[in-house]
VEXLO-211823 format. One line per field, with one value per residue: residue number from 1; z, y, x of N, C-alpha, C in turn. Coordinates in nm, 2 decimals. Example, Ala and Ser with C-alpha at 12.3 -4.5 7.8 and 13.67 -1.06 7.14 Angstrom:
2
nr: 1  2
nc3: 0.78  0.71
nc2: -0.57  -0.22
nc1: 1.32  1.28
cac3: 0.78  0.71
cac2: -0.45  -0.11
cac1: 1.23  1.37
cc3: 0.78  0.79
cc2: -0.33  0.00
cc1: 1.32  1.29
This chain:
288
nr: 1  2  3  4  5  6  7  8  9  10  11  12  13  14  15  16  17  18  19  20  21  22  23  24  25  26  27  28  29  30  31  32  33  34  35  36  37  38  39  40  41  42  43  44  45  46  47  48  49  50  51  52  53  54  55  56  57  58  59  60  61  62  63  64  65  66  67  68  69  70  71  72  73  74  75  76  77  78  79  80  81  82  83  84  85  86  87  88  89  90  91  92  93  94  95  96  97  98  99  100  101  102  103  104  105  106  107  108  109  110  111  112  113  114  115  116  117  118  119  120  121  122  123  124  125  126  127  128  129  130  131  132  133  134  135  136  137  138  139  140  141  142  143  144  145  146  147  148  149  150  151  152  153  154  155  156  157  158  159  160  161  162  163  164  165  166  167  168  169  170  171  172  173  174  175  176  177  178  179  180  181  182  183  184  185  186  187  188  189  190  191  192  193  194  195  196  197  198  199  200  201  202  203  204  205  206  207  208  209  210  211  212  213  214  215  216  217  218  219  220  221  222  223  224  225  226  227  228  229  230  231  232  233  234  235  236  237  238  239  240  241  242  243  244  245  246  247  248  249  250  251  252  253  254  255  256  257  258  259  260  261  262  263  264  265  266  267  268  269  270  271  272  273  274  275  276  277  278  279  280  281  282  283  284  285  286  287  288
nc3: -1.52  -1.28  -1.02  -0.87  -0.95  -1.05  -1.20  -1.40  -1.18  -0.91  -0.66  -0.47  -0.22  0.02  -0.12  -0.33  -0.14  -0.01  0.04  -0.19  -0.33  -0.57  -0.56  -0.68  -1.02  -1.24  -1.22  -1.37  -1.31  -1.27  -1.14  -1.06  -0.90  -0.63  -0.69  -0.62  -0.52  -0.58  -0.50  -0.56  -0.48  -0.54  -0.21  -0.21  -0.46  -0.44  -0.42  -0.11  -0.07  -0.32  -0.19  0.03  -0.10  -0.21  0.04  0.10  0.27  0.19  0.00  -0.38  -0.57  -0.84  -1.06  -1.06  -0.83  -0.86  -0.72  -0.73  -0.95  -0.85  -0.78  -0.52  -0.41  -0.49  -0.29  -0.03  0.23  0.26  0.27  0.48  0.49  0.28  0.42  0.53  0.32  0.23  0.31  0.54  0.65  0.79  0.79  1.07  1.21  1.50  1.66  1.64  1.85  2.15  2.30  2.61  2.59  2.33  2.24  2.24  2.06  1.82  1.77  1.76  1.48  1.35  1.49  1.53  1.23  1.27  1.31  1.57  1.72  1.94  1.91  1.66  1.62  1.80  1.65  1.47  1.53  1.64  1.41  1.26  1.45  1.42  1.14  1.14  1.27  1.58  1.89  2.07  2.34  2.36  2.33  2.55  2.68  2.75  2.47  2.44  2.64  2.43  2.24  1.98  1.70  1.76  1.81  1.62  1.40  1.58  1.46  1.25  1.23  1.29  1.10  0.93  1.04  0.98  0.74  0.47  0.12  -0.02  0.10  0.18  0.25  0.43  0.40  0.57  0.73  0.83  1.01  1.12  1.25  1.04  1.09  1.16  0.98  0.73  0.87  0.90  0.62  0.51  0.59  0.50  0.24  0.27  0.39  0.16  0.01  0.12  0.13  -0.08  -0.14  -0.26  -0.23  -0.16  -0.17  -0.04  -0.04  0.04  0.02  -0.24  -0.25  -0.13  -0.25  -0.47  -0.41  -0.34  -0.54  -0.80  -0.99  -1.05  -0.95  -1.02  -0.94  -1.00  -0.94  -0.93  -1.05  -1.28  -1.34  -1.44  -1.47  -1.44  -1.52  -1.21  -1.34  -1.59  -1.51  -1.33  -1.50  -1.59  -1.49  -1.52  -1.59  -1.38  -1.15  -1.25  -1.17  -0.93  -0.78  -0.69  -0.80  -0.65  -0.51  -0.65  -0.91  -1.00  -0.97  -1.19  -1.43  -1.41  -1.50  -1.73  -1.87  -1.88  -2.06  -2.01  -2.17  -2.02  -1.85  -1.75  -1.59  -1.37  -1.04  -0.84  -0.53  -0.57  -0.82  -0.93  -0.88  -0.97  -1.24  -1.26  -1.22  -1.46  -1.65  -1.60  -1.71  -1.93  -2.06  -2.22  -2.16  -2.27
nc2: -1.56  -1.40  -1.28  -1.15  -1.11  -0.92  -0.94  -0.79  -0.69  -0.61  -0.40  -0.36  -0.12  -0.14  -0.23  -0.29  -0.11  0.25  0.35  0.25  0.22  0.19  0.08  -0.05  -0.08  -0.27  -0.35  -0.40  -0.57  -0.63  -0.78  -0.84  -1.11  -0.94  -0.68  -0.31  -0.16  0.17  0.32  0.52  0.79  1.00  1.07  0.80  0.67  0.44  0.29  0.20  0.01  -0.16  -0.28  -0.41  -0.62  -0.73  -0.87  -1.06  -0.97  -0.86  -0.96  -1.01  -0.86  -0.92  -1.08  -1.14  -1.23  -1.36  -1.52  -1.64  -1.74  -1.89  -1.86  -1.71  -1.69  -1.94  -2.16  -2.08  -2.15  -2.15  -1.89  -1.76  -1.86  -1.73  -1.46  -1.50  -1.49  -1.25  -0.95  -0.74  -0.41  -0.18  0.16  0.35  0.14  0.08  0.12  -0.20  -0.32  -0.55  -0.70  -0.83  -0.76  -0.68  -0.86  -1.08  -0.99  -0.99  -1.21  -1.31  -1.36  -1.55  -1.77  -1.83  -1.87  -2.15  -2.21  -2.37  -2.44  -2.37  -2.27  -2.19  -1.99  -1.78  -1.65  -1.60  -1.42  -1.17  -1.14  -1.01  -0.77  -0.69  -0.63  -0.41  -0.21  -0.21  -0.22  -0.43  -0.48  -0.38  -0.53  -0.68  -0.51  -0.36  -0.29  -0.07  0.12  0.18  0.43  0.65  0.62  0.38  0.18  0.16  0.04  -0.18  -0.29  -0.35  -0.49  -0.71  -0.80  -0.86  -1.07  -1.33  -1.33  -1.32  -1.35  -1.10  -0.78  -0.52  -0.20  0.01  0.33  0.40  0.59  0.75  1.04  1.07  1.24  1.40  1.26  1.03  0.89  0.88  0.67  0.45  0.44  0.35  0.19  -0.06  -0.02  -0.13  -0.41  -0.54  -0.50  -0.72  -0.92  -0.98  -0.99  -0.88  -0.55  -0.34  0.00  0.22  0.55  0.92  1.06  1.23  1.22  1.04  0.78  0.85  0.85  0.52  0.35  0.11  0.15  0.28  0.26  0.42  0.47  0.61  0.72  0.44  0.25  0.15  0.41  0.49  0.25  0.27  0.28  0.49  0.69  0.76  0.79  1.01  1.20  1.27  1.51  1.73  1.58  1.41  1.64  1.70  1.48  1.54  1.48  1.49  1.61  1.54  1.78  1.81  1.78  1.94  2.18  2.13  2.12  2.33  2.49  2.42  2.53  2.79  2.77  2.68  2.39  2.12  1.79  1.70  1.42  1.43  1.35  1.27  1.41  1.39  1.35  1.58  1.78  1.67  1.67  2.00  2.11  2.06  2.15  2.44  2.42  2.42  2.21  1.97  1.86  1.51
nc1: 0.26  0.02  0.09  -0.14  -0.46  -0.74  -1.07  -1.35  -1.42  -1.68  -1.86  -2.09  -2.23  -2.47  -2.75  -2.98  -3.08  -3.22  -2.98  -2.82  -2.50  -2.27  -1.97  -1.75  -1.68  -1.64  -1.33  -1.03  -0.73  -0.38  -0.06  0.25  0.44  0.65  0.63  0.61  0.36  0.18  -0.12  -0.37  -0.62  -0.92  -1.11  -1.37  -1.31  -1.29  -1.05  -1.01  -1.18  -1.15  -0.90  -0.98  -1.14  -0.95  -0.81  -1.00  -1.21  -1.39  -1.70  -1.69  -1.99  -1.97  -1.76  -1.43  -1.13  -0.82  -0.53  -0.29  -0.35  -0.59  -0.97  -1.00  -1.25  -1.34  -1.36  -1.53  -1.48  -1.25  -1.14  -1.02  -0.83  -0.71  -0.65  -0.44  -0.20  -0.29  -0.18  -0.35  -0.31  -0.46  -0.59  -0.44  -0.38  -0.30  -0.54  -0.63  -0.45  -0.40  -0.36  -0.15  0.11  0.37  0.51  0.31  0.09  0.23  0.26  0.03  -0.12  0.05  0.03  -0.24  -0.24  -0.16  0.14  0.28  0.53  0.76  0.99  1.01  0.80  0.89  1.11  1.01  0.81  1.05  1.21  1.04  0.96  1.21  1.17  1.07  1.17  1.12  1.27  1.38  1.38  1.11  0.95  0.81  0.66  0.37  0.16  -0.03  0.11  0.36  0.44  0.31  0.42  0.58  0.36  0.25  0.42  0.45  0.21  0.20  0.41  0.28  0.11  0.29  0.39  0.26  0.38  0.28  0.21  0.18  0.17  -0.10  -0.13  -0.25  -0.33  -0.05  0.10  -0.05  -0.10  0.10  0.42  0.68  0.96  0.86  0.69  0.92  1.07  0.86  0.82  1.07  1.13  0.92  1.00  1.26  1.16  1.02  1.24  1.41  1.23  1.10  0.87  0.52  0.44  0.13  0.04  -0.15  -0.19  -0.27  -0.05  0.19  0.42  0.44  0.37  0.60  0.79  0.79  0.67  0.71  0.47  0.20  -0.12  -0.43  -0.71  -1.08  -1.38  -1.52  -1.36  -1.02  -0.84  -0.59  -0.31  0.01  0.40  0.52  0.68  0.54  0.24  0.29  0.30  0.12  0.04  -0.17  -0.45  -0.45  -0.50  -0.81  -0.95  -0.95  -0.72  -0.33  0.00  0.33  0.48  0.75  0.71  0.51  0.66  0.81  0.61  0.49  0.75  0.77  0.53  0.61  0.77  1.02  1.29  1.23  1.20  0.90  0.82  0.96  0.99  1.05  1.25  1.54  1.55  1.49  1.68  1.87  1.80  1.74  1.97  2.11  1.97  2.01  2.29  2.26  2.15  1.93  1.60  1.55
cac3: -1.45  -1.24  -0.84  -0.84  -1.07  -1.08  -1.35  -1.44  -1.03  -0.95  -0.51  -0.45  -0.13  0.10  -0.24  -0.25  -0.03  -0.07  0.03  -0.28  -0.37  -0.68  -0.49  -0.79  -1.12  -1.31  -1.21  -1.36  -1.26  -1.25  -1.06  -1.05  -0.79  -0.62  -0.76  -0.50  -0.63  -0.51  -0.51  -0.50  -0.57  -0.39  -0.14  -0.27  -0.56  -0.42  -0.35  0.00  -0.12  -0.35  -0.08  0.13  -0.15  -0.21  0.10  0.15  0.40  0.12  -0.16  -0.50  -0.66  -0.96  -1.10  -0.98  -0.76  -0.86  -0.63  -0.78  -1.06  -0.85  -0.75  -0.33  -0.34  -0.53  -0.18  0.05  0.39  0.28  0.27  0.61  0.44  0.17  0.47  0.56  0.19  0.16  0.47  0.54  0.75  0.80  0.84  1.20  1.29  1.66  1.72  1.68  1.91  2.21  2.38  2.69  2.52  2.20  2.16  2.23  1.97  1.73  1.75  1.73  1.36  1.28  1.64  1.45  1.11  1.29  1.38  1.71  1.72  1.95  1.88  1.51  1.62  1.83  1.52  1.28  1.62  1.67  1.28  1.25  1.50  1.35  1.05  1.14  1.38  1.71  1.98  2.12  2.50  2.38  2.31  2.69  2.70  2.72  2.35  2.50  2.66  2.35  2.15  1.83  1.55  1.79  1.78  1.42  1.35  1.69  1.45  1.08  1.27  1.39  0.98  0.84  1.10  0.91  0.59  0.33  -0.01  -0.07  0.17  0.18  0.36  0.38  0.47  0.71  0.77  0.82  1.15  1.18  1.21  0.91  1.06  1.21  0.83  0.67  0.92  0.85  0.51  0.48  0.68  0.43  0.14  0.30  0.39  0.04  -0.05  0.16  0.09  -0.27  -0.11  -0.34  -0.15  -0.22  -0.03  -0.05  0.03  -0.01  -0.02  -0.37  -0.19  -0.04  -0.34  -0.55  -0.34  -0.32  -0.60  -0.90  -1.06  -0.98  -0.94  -1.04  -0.88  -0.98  -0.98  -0.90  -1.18  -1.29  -1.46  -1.48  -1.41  -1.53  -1.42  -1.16  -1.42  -1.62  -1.36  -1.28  -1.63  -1.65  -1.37  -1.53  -1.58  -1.22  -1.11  -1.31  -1.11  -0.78  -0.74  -0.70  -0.78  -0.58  -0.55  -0.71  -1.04  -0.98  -1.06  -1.35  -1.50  -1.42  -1.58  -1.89  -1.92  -1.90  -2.21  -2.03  -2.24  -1.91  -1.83  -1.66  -1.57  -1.24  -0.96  -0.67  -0.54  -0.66  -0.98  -0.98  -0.86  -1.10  -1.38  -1.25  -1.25  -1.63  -1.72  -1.57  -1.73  -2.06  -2.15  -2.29  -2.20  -2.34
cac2: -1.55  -1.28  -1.30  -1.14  -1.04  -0.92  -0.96  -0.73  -0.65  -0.54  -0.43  -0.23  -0.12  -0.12  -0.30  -0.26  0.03  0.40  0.41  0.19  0.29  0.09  0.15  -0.07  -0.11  -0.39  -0.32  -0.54  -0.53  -0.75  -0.73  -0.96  -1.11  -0.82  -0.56  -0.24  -0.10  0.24  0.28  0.67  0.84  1.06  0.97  0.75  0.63  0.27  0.20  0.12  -0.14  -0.26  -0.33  -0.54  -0.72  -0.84  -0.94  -1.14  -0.91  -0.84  -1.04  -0.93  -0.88  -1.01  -1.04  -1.26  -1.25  -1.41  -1.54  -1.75  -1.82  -1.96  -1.76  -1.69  -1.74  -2.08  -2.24  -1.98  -2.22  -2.15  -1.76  -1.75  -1.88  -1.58  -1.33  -1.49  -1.46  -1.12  -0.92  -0.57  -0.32  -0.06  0.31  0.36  -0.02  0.05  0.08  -0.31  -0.35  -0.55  -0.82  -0.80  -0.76  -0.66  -0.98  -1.15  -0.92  -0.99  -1.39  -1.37  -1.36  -1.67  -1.87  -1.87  -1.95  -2.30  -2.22  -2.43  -2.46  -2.22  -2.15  -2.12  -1.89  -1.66  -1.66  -1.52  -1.24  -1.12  -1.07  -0.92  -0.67  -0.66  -0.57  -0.24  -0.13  -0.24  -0.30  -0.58  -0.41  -0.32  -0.65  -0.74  -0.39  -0.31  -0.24  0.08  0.20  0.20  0.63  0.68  0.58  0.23  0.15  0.19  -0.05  -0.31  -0.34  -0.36  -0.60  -0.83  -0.84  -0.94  -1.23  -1.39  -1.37  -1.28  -1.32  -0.97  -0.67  -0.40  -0.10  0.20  0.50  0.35  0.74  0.89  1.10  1.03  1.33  1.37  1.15  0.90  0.85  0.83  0.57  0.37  0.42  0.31  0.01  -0.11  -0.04  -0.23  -0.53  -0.55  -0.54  -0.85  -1.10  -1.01  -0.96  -0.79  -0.46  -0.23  0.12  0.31  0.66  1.04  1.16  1.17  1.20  0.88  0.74  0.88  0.75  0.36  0.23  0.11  0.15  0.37  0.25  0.57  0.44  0.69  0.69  0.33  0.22  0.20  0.52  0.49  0.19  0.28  0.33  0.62  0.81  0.78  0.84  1.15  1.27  1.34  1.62  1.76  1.46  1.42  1.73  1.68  1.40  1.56  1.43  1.62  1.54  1.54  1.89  1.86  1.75  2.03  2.31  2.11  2.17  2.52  2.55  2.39  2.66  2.89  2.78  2.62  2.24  2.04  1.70  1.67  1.32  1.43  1.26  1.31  1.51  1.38  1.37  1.74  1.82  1.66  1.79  2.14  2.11  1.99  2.26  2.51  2.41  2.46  2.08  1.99  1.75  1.41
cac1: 0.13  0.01  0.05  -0.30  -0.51  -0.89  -1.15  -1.43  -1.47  -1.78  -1.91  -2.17  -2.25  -2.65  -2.77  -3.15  -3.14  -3.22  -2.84  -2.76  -2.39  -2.18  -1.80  -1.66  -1.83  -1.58  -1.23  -0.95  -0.56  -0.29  -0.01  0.33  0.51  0.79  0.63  0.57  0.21  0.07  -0.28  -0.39  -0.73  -0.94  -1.25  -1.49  -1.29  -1.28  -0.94  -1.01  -1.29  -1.08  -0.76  -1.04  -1.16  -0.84  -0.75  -1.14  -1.27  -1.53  -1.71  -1.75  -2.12  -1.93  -1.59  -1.31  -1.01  -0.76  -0.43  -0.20  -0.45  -0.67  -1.06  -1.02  -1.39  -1.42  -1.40  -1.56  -1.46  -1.07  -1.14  -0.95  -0.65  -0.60  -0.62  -0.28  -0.16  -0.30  -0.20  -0.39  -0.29  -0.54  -0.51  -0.43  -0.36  -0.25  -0.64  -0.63  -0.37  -0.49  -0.31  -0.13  0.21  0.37  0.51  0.18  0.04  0.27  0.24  -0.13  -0.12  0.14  -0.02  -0.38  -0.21  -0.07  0.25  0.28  0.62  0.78  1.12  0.99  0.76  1.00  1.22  0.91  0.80  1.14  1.24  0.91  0.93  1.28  1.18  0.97  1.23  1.15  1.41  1.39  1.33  1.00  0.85  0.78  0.62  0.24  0.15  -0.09  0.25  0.42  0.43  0.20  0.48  0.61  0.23  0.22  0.49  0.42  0.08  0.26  0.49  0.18  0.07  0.42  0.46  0.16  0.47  0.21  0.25  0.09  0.14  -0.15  -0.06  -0.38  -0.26  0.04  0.18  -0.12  -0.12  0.27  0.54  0.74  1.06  0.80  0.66  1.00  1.08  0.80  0.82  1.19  1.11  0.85  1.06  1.38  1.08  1.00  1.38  1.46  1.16  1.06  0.73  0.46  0.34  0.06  0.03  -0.24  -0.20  -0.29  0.07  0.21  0.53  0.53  0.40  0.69  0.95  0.84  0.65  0.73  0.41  0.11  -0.23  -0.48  -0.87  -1.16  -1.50  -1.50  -1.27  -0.89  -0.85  -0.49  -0.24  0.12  0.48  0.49  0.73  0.42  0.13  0.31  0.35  -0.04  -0.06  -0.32  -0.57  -0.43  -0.57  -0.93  -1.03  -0.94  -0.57  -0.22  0.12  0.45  0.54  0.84  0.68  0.44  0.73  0.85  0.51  0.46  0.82  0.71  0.41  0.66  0.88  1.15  1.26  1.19  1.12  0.80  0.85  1.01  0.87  1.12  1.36  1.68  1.55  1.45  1.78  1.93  1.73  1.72  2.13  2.10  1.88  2.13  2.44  2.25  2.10  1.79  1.52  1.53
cc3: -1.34  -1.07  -0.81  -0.92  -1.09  -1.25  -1.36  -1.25  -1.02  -0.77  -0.55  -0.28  -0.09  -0.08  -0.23  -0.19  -0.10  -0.08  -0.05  -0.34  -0.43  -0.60  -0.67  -0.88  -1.25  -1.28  -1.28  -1.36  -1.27  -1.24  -1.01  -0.92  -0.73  -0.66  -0.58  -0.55  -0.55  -0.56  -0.44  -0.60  -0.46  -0.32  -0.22  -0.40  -0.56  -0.43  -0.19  -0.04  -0.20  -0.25  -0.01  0.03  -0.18  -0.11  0.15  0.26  0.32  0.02  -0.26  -0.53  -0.75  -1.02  -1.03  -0.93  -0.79  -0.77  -0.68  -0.87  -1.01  -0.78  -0.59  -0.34  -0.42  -0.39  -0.09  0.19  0.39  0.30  0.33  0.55  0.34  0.29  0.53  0.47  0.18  0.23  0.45  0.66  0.76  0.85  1.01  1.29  1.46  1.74  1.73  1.76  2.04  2.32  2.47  2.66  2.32  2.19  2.15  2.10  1.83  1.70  1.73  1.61  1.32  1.40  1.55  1.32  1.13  1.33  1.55  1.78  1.81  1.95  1.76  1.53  1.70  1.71  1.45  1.39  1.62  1.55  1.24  1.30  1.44  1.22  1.04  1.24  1.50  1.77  2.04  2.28  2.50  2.35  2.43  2.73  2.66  2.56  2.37  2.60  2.55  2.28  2.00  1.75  1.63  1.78  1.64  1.42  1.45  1.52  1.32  1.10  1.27  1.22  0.94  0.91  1.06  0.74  0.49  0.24  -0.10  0.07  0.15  0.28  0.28  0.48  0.62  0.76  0.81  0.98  1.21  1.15  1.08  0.91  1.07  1.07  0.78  0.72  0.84  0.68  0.39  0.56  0.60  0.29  0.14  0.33  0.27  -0.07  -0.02  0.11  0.00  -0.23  -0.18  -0.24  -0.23  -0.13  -0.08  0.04  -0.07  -0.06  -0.15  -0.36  -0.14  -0.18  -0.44  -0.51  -0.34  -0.46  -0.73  -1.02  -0.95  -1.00  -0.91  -1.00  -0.92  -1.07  -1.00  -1.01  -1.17  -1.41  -1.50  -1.41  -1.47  -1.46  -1.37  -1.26  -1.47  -1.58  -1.36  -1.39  -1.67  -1.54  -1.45  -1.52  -1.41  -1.15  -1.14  -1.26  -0.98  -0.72  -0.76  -0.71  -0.73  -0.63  -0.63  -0.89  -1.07  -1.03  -1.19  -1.44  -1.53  -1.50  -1.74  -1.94  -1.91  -2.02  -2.19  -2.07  -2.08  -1.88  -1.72  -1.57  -1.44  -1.13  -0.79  -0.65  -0.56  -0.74  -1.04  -0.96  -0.96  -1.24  -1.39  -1.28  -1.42  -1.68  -1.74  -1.62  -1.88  -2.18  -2.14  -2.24  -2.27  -2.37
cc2: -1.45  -1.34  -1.30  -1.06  -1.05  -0.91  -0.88  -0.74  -0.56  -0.53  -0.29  -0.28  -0.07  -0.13  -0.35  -0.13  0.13  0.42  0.32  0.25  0.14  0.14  0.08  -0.12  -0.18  -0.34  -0.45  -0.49  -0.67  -0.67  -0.89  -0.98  -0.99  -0.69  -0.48  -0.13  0.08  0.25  0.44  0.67  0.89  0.98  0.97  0.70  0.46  0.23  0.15  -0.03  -0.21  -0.38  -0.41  -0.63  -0.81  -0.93  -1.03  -1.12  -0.88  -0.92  -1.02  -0.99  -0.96  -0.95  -1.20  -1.19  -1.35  -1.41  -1.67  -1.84  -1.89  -1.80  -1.81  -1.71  -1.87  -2.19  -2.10  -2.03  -2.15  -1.98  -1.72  -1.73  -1.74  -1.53  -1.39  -1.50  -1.31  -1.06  -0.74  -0.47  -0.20  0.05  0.31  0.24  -0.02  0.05  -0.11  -0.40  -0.42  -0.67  -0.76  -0.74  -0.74  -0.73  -1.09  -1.14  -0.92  -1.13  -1.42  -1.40  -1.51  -1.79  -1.91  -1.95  -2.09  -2.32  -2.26  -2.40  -2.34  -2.14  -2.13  -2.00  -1.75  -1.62  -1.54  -1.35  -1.21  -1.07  -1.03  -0.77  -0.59  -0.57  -0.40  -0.19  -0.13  -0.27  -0.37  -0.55  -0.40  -0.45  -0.72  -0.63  -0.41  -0.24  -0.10  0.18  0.28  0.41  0.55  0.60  0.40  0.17  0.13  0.08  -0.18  -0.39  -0.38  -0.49  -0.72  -0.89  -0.92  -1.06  -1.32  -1.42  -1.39  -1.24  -1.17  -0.85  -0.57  -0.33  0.05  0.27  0.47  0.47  0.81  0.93  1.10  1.22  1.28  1.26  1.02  0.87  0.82  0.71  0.44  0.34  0.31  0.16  -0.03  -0.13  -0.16  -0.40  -0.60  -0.61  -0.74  -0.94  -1.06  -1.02  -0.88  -0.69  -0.35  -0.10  0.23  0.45  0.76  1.15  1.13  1.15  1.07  0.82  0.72  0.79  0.62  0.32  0.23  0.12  0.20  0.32  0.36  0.50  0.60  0.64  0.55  0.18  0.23  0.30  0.51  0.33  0.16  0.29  0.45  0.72  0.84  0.83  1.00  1.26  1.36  1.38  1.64  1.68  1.47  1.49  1.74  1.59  1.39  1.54  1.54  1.53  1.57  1.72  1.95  1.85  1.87  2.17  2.25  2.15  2.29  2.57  2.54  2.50  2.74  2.89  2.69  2.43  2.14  1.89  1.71  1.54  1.34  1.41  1.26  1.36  1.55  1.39  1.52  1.80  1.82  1.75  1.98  2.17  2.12  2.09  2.40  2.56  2.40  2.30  2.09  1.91  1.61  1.37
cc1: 0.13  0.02  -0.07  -0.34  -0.67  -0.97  -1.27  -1.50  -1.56  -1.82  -1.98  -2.24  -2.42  -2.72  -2.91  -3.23  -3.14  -3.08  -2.75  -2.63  -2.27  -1.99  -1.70  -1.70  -1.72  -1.40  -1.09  -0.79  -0.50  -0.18  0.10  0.41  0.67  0.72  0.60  0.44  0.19  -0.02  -0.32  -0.56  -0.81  -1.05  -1.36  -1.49  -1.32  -1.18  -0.99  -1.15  -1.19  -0.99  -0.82  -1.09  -1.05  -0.81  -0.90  -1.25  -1.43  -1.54  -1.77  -1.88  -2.12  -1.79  -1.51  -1.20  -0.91  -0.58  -0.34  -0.26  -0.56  -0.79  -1.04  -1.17  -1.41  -1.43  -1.43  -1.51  -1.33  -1.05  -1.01  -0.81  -0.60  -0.60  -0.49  -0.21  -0.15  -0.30  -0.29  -0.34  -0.34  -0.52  -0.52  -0.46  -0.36  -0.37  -0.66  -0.54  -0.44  -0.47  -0.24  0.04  0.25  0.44  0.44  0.07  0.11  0.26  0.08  -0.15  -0.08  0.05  -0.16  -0.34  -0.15  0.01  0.24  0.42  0.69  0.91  1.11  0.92  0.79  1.09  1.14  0.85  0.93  1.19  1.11  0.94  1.15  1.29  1.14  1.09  1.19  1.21  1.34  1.32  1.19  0.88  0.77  0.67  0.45  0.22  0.08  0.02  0.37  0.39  0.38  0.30  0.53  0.45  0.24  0.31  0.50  0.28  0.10  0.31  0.38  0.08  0.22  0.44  0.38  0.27  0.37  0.29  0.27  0.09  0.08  -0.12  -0.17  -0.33  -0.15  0.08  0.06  -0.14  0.01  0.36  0.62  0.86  0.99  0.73  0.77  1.02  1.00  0.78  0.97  1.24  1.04  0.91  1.16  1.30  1.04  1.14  1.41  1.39  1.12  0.92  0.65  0.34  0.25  0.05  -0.07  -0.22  -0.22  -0.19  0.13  0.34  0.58  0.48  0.53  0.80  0.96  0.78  0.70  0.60  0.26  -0.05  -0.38  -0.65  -0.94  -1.32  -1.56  -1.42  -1.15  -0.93  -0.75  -0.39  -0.06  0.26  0.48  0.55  0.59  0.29  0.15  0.30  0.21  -0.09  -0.16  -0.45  -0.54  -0.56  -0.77  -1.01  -0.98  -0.80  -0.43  -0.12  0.21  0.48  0.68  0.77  0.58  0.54  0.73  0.72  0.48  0.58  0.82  0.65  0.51  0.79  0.97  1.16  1.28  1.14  1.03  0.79  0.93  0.92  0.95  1.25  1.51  1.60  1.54  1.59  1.88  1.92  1.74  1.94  2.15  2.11  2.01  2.22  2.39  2.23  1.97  1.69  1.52  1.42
């Protein structure tokens, strides 16, 4: 059975109005526990609608949600409860940053969800802010003190101490330097590693894509147009390209070396692999 899994999802936005707009017009997915999903497509495909319907911030026109087989809207009172199942972390989280402390701000999450307890709940802030790379020094610290990329991950931190079943992550790198992205990105992978946690990551880079998920979530035109392993995903630059999207520049030569004759796997998706392959090529092998 699926962790989560939608059904013929359907939101349309100002419904009635002149600015009547369908964001998602039946969408269905399923999606197992562990897995690490991305979720690409350009603006206005309805990934971001989708990523809040999941987590109950929105409620579908029609369709279902399903979370452990069961519909998150057949009790609407319990809503509450999936957003500590289904955590979100919205692009440029450190705007919700807001307590007097970043370890105030990281206990707000698990403190609401019930945890009274408080050497349990020093346990769950501390391997939180653990997880994203926080030192420890900086938890006593004014969260509006903290620099752009410790913000970013004080506010990732303040979703995972909620220990959702389901990590969303929209656009977590976006506005970050290139080490302050790896970082966070190699922190979300290794969080994923440890608790078998099922993450999704919505982003624009095909690059950060390439590198974590195991399976690529293609949104267009408020639809799954594609839902396959990334080798796969990547394999159809062109379609890619046709509905606005680009792929990892390394997979981007392999193509262009294709059109030019040479036997090439296109199926290259990151940069060991191109290395490799371009090594291969080299030494006078073929393609598989």
């Amino acid at each position: 059975m699926a962790l989560i899994e939608t059904q013929d999802l359907r939101f349309v936005y100002g419904k009635g109005t002149p600015f009547e707009k369908v964001a998602l017009s039946g969408a269905n997915i399923s999606i197992d526990e562990g897995e690490f999903i991305g979720v690409i497509g350009h603006t206005g495909s309805g990934k971001s609608t989708l990523v809040q319907l999941l987590n109950g911030l929105l409620k579908p026109e029609s369709g279902r949600i399903l979370l452990d087989g069961k519909d998150i809207w057949a009790e609407p009172k319990k809503i509450r409860d999936v957003r500590f199942q289904v955590g979100l972390v919205f692009q440029y989280p450190e705007y919700q940053l807001f307590e007097e402390t970043v370890y105030k701000d990281i206990a707000f999450g698990p403190s609401n969800k019930g945890i009274k307890d408080k050497g349990e709940l020093d346990k769950i802030i501390r391997t939180s802010a653990e997880f994203v790379g926080l030192k420890e020094a900086l938890l006593e610290k004014s969260p509006f003190d903290l620099s752009g990329g410790e913000k970013r991950r004080a506010a990732i931190a303040g979703v995972i101490a909620m220990e959702p079943k389901v990590l969303i992550l929209d656009e977590p790198t976006a506005g970050l330097d290139p080490r302050g992205r790896d970082r966070i990105l190699n922190q979300i992978k290794a969080y994923r590693d440890k608790t078998g946690s099922t993450v999704l990551l919505v982003s624009h880079s095909m690059e950060d894509i390439a590198r974590c998920a195991d399976r690529v979530l293609v949104m267009n035109k408020g639809d799954v147009d594609m839902f396959d392993t990334t080798e796969n995903v990547f394999k159809q630059g062109e379609h890619l390209a046709e509905i606005g999207l680009k792929v990892p520049q390394i997979t981007q030569v392999f193509l262009e070396l294709k059109k030019l004759g040479a036997n090439v796997d296109t199926g290259i998706y990151t940069m060991e692999q191109g290395m490799e392959a371009a090594l291969k090529y080299l030494e006078g092998g073929a393609a598989e």
